[in-house]
N, C-alpha and C positions, 0 to 999 in steps of 0.2 A: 845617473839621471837625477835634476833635482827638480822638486815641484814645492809651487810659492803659495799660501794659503792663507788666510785672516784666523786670527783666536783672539779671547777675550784673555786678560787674564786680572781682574776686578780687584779693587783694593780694596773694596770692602764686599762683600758676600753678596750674593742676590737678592736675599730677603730683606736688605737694605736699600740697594740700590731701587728694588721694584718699587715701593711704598712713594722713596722719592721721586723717580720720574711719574708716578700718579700724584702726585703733591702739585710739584709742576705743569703737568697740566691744567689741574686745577683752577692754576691762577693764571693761566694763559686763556683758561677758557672764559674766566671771571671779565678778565680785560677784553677781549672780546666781546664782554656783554655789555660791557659800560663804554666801549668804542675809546679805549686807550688808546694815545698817542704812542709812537714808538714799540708797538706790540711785537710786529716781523725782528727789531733788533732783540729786545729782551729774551726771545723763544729763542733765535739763536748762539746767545748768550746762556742759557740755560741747559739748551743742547750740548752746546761744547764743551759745558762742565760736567753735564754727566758723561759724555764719551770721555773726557779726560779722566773722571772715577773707575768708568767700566774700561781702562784700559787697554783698546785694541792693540795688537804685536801682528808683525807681520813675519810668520812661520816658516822657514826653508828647512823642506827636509829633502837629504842625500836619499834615494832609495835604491836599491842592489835587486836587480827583478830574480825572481827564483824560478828553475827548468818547472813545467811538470812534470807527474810519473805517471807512465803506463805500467800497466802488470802483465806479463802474459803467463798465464800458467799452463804448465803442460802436462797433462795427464797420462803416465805409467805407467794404468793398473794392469792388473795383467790382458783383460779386454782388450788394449793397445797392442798386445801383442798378435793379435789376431790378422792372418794375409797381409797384404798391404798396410796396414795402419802405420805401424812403423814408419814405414818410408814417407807417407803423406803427413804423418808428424810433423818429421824431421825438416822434408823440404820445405814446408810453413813454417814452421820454427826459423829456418835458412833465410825465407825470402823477409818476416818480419824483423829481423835483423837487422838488413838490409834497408828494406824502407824506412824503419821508425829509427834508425840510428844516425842518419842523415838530415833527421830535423832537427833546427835551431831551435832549441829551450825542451825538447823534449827527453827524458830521462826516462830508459828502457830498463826493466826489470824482470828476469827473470825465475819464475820459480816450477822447479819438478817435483812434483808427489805421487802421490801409489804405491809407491815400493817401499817396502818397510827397512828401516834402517835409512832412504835417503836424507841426508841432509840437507836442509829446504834454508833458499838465501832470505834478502829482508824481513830476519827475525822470527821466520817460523820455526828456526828448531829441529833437531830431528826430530822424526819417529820413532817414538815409544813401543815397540812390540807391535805384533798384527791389529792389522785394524780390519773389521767388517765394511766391506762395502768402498768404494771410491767417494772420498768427502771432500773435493774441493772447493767448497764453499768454506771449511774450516781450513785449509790449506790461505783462502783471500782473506781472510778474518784476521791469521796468525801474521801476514806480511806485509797487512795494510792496519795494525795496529798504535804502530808509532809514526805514520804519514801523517800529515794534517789535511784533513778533507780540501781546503784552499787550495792541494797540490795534486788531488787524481785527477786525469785526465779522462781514465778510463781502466779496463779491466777486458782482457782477451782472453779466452777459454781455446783452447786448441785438444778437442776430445771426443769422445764417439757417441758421448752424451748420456750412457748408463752411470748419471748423476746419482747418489744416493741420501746428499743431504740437499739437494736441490728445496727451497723452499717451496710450500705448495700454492701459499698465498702471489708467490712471486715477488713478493718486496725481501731480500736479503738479509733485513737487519740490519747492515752495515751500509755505510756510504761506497760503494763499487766505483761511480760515474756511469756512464753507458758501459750494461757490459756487452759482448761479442762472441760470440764462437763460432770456432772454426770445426766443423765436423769432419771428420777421421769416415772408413768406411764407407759403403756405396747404399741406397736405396733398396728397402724390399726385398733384405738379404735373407735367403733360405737358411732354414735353422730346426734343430729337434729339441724340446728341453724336457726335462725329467723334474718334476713335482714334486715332494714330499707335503700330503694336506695334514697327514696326520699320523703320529705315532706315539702310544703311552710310554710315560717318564718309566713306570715303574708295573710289573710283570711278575706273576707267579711263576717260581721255579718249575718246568713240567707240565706248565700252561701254553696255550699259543697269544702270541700279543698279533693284535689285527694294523698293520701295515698299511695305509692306504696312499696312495698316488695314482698320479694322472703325468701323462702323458703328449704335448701340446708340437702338433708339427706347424711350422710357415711356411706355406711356397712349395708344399708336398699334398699328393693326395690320399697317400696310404692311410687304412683304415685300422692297421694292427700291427705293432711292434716286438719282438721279440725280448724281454728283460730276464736280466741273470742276476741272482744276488745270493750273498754267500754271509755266513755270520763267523766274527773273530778269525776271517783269513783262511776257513775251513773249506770244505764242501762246498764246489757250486752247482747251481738248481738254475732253473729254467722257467720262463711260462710265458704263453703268450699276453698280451694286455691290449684290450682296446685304444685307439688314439681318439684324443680330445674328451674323454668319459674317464669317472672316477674308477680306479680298481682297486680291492683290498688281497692283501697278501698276508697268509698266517705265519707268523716267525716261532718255531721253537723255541723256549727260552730251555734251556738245559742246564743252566748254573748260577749262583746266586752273582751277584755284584754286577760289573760293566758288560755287557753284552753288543757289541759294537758289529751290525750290519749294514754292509757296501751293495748298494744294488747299481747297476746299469745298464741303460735303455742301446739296444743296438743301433750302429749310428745308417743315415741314411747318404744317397749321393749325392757330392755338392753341399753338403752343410757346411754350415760358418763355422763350426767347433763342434768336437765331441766332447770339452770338458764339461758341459752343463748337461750332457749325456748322464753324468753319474750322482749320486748322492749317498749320503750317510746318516744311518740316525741312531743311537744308544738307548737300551733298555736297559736300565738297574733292574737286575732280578732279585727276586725276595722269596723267601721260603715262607709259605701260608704257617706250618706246622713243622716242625720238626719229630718223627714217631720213634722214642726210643724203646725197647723192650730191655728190662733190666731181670736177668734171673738169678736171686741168689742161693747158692746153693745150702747153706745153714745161716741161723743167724750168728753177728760178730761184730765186733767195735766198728769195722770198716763201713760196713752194710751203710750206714747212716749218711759216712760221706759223699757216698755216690747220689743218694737221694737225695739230700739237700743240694748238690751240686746241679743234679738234675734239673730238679723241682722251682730252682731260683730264676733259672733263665725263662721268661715268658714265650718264649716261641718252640720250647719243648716239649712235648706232649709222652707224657710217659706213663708206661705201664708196667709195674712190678712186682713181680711175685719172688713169694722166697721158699724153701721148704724146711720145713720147723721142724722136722723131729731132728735132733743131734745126732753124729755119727757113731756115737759110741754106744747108744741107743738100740739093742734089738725088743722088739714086741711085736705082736699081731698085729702091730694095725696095717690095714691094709693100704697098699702104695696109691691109689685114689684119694685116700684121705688124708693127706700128708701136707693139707694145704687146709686153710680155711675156709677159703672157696674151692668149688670144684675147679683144676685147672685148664681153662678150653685149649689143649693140646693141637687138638684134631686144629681150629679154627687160629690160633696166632700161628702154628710153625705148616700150616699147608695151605688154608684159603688168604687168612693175611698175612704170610710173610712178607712178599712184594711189596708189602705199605710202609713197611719199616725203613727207617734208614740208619739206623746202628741196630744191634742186639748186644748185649754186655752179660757175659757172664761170668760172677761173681763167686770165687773159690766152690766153683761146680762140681760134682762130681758123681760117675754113675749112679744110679740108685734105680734104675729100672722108670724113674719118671718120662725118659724120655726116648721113645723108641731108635734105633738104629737110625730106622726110616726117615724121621722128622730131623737126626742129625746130618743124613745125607742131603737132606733138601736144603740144609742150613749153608750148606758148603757148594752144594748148585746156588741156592742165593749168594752166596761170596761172588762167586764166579763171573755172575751175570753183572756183577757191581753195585752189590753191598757191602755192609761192615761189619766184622764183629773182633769185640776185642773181650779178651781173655785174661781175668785177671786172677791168679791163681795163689793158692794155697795149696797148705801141705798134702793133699789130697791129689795134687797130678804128677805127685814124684810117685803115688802106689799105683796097685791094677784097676786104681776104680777112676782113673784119671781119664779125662776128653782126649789124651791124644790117642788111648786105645778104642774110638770110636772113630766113623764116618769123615772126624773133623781131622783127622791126623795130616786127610789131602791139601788141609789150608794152616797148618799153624808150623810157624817158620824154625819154634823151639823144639828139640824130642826132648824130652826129661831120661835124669843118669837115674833117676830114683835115689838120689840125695836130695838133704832137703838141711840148709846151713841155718842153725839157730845160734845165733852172735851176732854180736852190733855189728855193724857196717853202715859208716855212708854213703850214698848213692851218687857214682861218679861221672861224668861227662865223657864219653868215647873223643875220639877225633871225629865221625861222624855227629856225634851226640851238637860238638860247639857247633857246627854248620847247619846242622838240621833245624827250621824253624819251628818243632814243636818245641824244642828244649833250649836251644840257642837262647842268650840272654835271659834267660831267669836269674831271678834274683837270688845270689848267693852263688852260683856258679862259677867266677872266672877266678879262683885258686884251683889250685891242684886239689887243696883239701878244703872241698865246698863248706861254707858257712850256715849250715843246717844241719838239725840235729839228724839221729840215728837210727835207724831200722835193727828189726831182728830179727826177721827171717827171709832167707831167700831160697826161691828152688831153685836147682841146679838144671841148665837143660844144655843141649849142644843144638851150636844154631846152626840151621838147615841151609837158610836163604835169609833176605830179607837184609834190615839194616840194623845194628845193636846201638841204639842212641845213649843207652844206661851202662854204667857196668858198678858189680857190688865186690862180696866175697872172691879172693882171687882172681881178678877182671871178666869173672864171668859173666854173663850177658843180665841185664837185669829188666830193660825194656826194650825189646822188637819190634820193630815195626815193617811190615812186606805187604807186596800189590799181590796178586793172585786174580787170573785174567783180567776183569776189567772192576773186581771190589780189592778191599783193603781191610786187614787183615796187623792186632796188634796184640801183644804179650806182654803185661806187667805180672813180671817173675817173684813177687812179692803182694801182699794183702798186709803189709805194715803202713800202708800210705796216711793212714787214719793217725797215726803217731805225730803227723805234720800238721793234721789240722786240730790237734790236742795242742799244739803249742809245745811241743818235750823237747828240752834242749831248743828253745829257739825256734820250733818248726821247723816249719819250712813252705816252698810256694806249691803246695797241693792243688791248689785250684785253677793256678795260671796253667800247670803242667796238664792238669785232668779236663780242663776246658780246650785247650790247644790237641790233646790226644783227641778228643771227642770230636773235635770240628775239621782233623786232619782226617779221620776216616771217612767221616760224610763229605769229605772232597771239598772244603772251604781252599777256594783259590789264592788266599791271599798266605794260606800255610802248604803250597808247594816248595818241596826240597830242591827240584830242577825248575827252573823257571826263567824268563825273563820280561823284563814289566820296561813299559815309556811312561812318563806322565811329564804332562808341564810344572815347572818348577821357579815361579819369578816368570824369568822372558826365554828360560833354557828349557830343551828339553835334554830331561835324568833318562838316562838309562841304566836298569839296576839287573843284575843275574845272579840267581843265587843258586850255587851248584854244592852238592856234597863232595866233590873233589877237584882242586883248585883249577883255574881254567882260563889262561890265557890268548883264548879264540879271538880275535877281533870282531868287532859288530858294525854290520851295515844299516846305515839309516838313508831311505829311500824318503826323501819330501813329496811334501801334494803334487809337485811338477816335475816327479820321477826323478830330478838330481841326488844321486848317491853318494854317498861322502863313509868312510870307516874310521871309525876312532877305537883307539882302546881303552880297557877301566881298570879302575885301579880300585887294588883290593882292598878289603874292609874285612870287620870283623862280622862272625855271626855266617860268614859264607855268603857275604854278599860282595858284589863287585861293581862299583861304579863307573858313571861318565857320563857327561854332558855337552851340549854344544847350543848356540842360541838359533830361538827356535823364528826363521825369520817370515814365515810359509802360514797363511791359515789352511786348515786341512787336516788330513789325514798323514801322519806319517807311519812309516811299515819298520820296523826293525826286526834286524835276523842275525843270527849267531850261527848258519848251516844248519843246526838244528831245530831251536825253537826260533819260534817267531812271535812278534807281539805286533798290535796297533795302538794309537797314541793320535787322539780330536786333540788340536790347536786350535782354539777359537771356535768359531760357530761350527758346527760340522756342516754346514749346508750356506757357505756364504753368499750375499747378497752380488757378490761380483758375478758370478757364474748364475745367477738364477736367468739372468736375458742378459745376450751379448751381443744381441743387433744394435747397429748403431740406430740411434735415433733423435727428434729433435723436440719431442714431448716433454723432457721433464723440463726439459730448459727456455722452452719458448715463454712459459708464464712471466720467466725473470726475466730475458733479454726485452721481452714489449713492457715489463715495469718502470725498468733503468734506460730506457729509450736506446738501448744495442739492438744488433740483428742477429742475423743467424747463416749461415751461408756453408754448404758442401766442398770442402778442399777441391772434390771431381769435378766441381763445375768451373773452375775455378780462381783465384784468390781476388777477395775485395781493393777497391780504390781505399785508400786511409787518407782521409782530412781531417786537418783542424777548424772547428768549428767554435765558434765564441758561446761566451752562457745564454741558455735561455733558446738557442737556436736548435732545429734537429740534428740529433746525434746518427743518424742511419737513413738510409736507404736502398732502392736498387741498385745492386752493386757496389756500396760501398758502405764503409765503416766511419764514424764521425768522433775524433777525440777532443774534450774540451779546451780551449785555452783560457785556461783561469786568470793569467797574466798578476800573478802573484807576485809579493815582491817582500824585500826585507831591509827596514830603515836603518840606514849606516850610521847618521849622524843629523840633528836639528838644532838651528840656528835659532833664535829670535831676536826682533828688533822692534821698538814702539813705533806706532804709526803717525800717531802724535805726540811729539816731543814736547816737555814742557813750558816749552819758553814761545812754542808759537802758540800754546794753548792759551797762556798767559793776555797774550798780544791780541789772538782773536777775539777772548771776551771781555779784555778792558776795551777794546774798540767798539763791541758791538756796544758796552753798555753806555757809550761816550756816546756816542750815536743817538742811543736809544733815549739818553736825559738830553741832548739837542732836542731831537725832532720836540720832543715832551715842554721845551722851555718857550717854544716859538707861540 
């Protein structure tokens, strides 16, 4: 197509030429006033010299008209999966194919989103990992960013309208065109959804954290739902809850770190979905105090490291006593007085024991301080799930040793009543490398550790329990055993104080005595059986750490229950890896037959699932900004016209696409409009004229 047009293209600049044609005037006007002869010839004499300056050309350009684009985008999120949707998708999708593909100059584009991992055409890229919520407004942003606004026609939404980056103002940001959607889903669809209003980040260990949700029916008129929620995959419980009204529900916290509770609303008849039935929220638990009781039994170089060890950590609360007359020591003094202070017997080992969560005692040994009685109780505290650990001196190889009391029913060593005085280093079992008290300390992965030496060890025969140490003759050097539902540990030496002297090099004392102390009080993260999910990047890890090797495969169940089993692969330290990409926001559930874990991807409560009725609310704002409409697949589908700029874009029944009639210049011509030689001719004539008329 060519189209013919006038340009200037001036031999000399504007700022010249304009001054002159005011000159000109000038003296046209001047003559005028004095009633000059020949004036009509001179002016056009003067005219045609400045047109012959200001160089008119006469312009042909080729131009190449260009399609426009439509977009349709089609929304995947999982909402789309819901009854029907699907199918009224796809058949719209079908039938605009069909119609817009059949127009001359108009170029169809299509793009799908929602699904994590799809691949999104003109330019958008895939998807990065889960996304919260349905964004396809960032989906037209990403596809319509290398278009030239000259070329949208328009912009078609095919979705059920639970928009999430829907603008509220209703202007888009971006140049759209008219946008349009087509709605998925039927009017006034019954539905139950399950609320999370509130629940704290962060919980006392032993406390209850307050839960609160509500409960929201449509198109129902029950008054009370029945809700089940369970914590970390455990135990489920029950309660009824009012519908439309706030309810708060107490959560036990029972352990410190991730505490990940699933609750779910029972579903009703005829609802759109049960997955907004359910929800998840996490409480990191925290220990207010930690109550250690430390008793030592004389004093001794060790004594010190246990209490600074203690006393460093700010969340351990400790209480220690020691008893100071030496054992080689006989006198009257009487066994009350044996202490600085009076020792409240009666009150830490009968009304407070329960407050404790370790007791440590420190090369103990009978002496009549501590009755039979209060040692039985110690060992019913074991029982019920506490701890105590035992760290022993030359004192429980004789008769006056803890295992000839009460406590013999929990301590995993008996002693031979030897008692080895020669160096020895302390060496790693096969359970020892696996175990994560002792696993990966530093100085550990030779056969003959890199730390200095101890010199004494008792000798005991181990009962039960796990031997993570071994010293003299691979005899057992630290134990460690469950005992009903506490825990229960044996360092078979009181040399450990020799590591934090720095003798020969040391050793890691404190990593060792930190990790003992926090594996008895049940720190989760120093389980010897276990297995953990977390996200990792865009994968989710899955890690199991077992004290004897274990090639179980593990099932990972995603938020939309597809199962999939991988195997891991071993590592050191007695852990065992594997991953897979994590493509689900949600909940995932992993199991090995025996343990089980959970693992939040993304929000735990996503925007997709909060309301899955269809609707036409968030979108109506934008489609009357961008002059599109809105219209129900059910009722069904709109008339599509091209409409020129400036005219409406929408109507009843039907959708309006712009025709920009855009174009792209192939090639330009120019030609002078006035050639020189008739310039020449015109204004020697006019001014020949102009000095006649002038001569007469």
């Amino acid at each position: 197509m060519a189209m013919l047009s006038i340009d200037f293209a001036p031999l000399f600049p504007w700022e010249i030429l304009g001054p002159l044609a005011g000159v000109g005037m000038l003296i046209l006007i001047y003559g005028a006033f004095r009633r000059a002869r020949g004036l009509a010839w001179r002016t056009l004499s003067l005219a045609v010299i400045w047109l012959s300056l200001a160089n008119p050309v006469l312009v042909e350009e080729k131009r190449e008209t260009r399609s426009d684009i439509v977009t349709v985008v089609v929304d995947e999120s999982p909402s789309q999966d819901i009854g029907n949707r699907p199918s009224q998708s796809a058949a719209a999708l079908e039938q605009l194919r069909a119609k817009l593909g059949a127009v001359k100059g108009l170029e169809l584009r299509i793009v799908r989103t929602g699904r994590t991992g799809q691949t999104v055409k003109s330019g958008a890229g895939p998807v990065d990992g889960p996304v919260d919520g349905t964004r396809l407004f960032d989906t037209v942003a990403r596809a319509l960013e290398n278009v030239p606004r000259s070329r949208i026609a328009g912009t078609l939404m095919i979705t059920d309208g639970q928009v999430h980056d829907a603008p509220r103002t209703g202007k888009p940001g971006i140049h759209t065109g008219p946008l349009h959607v087509l709605l998925t889903g039927q009017r006034n669809e019954r539905d139950r959804r399950l609320t999370i209003e509130h629940v704290p980040s962060f919980a006392l260990v032993g406390k209850k954290a307050p839960l609160r949700i509500k409960i929201t029916d449509t198109g129902t008129d029950q008054r009370a739902a029945r809700v089940r929620f369970s914590k970390d995959g455990g135990t489920e419980y029950s309660v009824t809850v009012p519908v439309g009204r706030s309810f708060t529900i107490p959560i036990e916290i029972d352990h410190s770190g991730s505490n990940i509770i699933q609750i779910e609303a029972s579903p009703v008849d005829g609802e759109l979905t049960a997955a907004n039935n359910r929800g998840v929220v996490q409480v990191h638990g925290v220990r207010e105090r930690l109550r250690v009781l430390l008793v030592s039994g004389e004093p001794h170089p060790g004594e010190r490291v246990w209490r600074n060890l203690l006393k460093a950590d700010p969340s351990v609360d400790l209480v220690h006593f020691t008893i100071l007359r030496p054992p080689g020591k006989q006198d009257a003094t009487p066994v009350r007085e044996l202490s600085l202070i009076a020792f409240p017997i009666r009150e830490l080992f009968e009304v407070k024991l329960a407050e404790f969560d370790l007791i440590i005692f420190d090369r103990y040994r009978r002496r009549g301080v501590l009755p039979a009685l209060y040692l039985d109780n110690i060992a019913e505290y074991v029982k019920n799930g506490g701890a105590v650990l035992e760290a022993s001196g030359p004192g429980f190889a004789t008769g006056m040793s803890l295992y000839r009391t009460p406590l013999r029913k929990i301590l995993p060593g008996a002693p031979t009543g030897r008692v080895f005085e020669q160096g020895l280093k302390p060496r790693l079992t096969n359970a020892g490398g696996r175990h994560p008290v002792t696993a990966d300390l530093a100085g550990a992965d030779d056969e003959t550790p890199r730390w200095g030496r101890w010199f004494r060890q008792v000798e005991v025969t181990k009962r039960s329990g796990l031997a993570l140490m071994r010293g003299v003759g691979d005899h057992p050097l630290l134990i460690l055993d469950r005992v009903g539902k506490g825990r229960v540990a044996q360092l078979l030496s009181d040399q450990v104080w020799l590591w934090a002297r720095g003798f020969e090099t040391g050793g890691p004392h404190s990593e060792l005595l930190r990790r003992l102390s926090h594996w008895l009080m049940k720190e989760p993260d120093l389980e010897e059986n276990d297995l953990r999910a977390y996200l990792d990047g865009k994968n989710l890890t899955v890690m199991r750490r077992s004290i004897k090797p274990n090639q179980t495969p593990v099932t990972i169940t995603s938020p939309s229950g597809k199962e999939q089993s991988i195997s891991l692969t071993n590592h050191v330290g007695g852990r065992a890896k594997g991953s897979l990409p994590a493509r689900e926001i949600g909940i995932y559930r992993v199991s090995d037959g025996v343990h089980s874990s959970l693992a939040a991807v993304g929000h735990l409560n996503p925007l997709e699932f909060a309301d899955m009725r269809a609707t036409e609310t968030l979108l109506a704002p934008v489609t009357k900004a961008t002059g599109g409409g809105i219209r129900w697949i059910a009722d069904g589908m709109p008339r599509i016209s091209r409409v020129r700029t400036g005219r409406a874009t929408s109507g009843p029944g039907w959708f309006g696409l712009v025709s920009n009639q855009d174009y792209r210049v192939v090639s330009v011509s120019e030609a002078p409009v006035l050639p020189g030689l008739i310039i020449l001719l015109i204004s020697l004539g006019a001014l020949m004229l102009a000095w006649r008329q002038e001569g007469r």
